[in-house]
C-alpha positions in Angstrom: -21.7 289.4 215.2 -19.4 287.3 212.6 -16.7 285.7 213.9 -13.5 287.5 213.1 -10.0 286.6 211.6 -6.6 287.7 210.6 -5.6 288.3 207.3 -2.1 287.8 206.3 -1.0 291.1 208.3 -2.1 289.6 211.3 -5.0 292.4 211.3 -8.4 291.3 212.7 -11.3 291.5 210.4 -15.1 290.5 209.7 -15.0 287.1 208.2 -18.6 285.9 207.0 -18.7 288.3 203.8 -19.8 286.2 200.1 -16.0 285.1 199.2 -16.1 283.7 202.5 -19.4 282.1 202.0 -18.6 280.6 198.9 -15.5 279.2 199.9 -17.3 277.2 203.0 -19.7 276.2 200.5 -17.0 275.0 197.9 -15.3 273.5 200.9 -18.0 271.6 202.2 -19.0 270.1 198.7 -15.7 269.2 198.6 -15.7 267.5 202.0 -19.2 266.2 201.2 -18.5 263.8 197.8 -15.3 263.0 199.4 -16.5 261.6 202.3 -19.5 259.6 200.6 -16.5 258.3 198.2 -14.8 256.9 200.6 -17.7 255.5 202.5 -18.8 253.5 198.9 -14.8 252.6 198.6 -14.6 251.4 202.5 -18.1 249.5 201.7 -17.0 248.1 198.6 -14.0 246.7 200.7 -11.6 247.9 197.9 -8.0 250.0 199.1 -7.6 253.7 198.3 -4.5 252.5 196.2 -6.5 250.1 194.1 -9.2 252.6 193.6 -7.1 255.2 192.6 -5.3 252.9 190.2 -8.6 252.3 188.6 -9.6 255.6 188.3 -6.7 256.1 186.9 -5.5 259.3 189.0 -2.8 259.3 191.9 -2.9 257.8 195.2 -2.3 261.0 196.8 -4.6 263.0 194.3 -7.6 260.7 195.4 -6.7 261.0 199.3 -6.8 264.8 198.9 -10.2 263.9 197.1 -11.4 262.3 199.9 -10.1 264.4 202.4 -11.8 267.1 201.4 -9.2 269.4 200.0 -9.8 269.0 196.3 -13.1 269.1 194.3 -12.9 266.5 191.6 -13.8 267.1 188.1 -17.0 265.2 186.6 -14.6 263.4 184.2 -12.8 262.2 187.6 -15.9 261.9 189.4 -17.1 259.1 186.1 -14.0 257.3 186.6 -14.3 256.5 190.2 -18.1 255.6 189.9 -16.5 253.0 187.4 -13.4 252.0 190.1 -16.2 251.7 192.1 -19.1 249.9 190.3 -21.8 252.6 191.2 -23.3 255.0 188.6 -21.5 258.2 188.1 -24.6 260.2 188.1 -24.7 259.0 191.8 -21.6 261.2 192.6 -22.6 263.6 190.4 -25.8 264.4 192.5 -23.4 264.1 195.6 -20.8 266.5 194.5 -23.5 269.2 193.0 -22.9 268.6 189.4 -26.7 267.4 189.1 -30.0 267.9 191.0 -31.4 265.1 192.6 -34.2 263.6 190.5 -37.3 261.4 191.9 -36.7 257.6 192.8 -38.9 255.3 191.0 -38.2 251.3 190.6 -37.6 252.1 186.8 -34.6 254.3 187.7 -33.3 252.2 190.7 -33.2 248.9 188.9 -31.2 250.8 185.2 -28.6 252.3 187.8 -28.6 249.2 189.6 -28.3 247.1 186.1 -24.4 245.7 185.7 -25.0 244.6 182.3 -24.7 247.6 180.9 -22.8 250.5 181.0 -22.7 253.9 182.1 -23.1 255.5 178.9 -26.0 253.2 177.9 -27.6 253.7 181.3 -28.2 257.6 181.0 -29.3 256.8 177.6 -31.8 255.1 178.7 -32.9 257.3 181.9 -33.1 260.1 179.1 -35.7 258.4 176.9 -37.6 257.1 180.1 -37.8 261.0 181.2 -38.8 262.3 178.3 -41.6 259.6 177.9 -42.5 260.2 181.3 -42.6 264.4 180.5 -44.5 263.4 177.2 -47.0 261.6 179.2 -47.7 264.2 182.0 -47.8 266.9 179.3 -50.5 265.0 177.5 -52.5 264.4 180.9 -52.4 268.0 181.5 -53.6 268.8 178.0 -56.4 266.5 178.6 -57.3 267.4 182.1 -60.8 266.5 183.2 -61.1 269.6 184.8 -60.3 271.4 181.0 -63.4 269.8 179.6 -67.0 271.2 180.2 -69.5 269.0 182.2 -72.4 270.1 180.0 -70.2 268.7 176.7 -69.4 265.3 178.8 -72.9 265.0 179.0 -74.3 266.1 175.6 -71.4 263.3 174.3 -73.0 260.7 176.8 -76.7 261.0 176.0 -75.5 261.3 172.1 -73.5 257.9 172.3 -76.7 256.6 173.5 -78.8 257.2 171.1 -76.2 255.8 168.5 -77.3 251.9 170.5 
């Protein structure tokens, strides 16, 4: 049975309904990027105040950030990733905004890459993905399993006889 409680009339009722279950979820995303922000700013050995001062939003608005209590913005989001040298799309996948796509050393090393910036590094994931989609789309087109054994063969023996 759901766990029950009181609405502002001090009456019991059935919590667990899908308001509630989106707050949780909202909540927990919340809780979720705010945490793994302040674990890259403790790693990165840099205070909340400088962060916040270069992301450019209030020391107290980033503590409620990482807190939990407020779900920041992807604009917000881009600017800490900056405060803290990692890529934004990083706490972009963390915070929901994006789905997490497959590692491969071409990604890691872009997102890893300080001489560029952030702007020019999704630039760059975009063309490697849609080569990468090109590419699979043209192996699938061209299948080995699409093409006829008995036409394999014909082209074989004909080649051949072209020698």
């Amino acid at each position: 049975m759901p766990p029950k409680s009181s609405n502002p009339e001090g009456q019991e009722r059935e919590s667990g309904g899908p308001s509630d279950l989106a707050a949780r979820v909202v909540s927990s995303a919340a809780h979720d990027i705010g945490g793994f922000i302040r674990a890259q700013r403790e790693a990165a050995h840099v205070s909340m105040r400088q962060l916040a001062q270069l992301a450019g939003v209030s020391n107290p608005y980033l503590s409620q950030i990482e807190r939990g209590l407020r779900k920041p913005s992807a604009d917000v989001l881009a600017q800490i990733a900056k405060g803290l040298r990692v890529s934004s799309e990083v706490l972009y996948v963390q915070a929901g905004y994006l789905e997490q796509r497959a590692h491969s050393p071409i990604r890691d090393a872009v997102l890893a890459e300080t001489a560029i910036n952030e702007r020019q590094k999704q630039v760059l994931l975009e063309i490697y993905d849609s080569f990468c989609r090109e590419n699979e789309s043209n192996r699938t087109a061209v299948a080995p399993d699409s093409v006829e054994p008995d036409a394999v063969a014909d082209t074989v023996l004909s080649q051949g006889d072209e020698k």
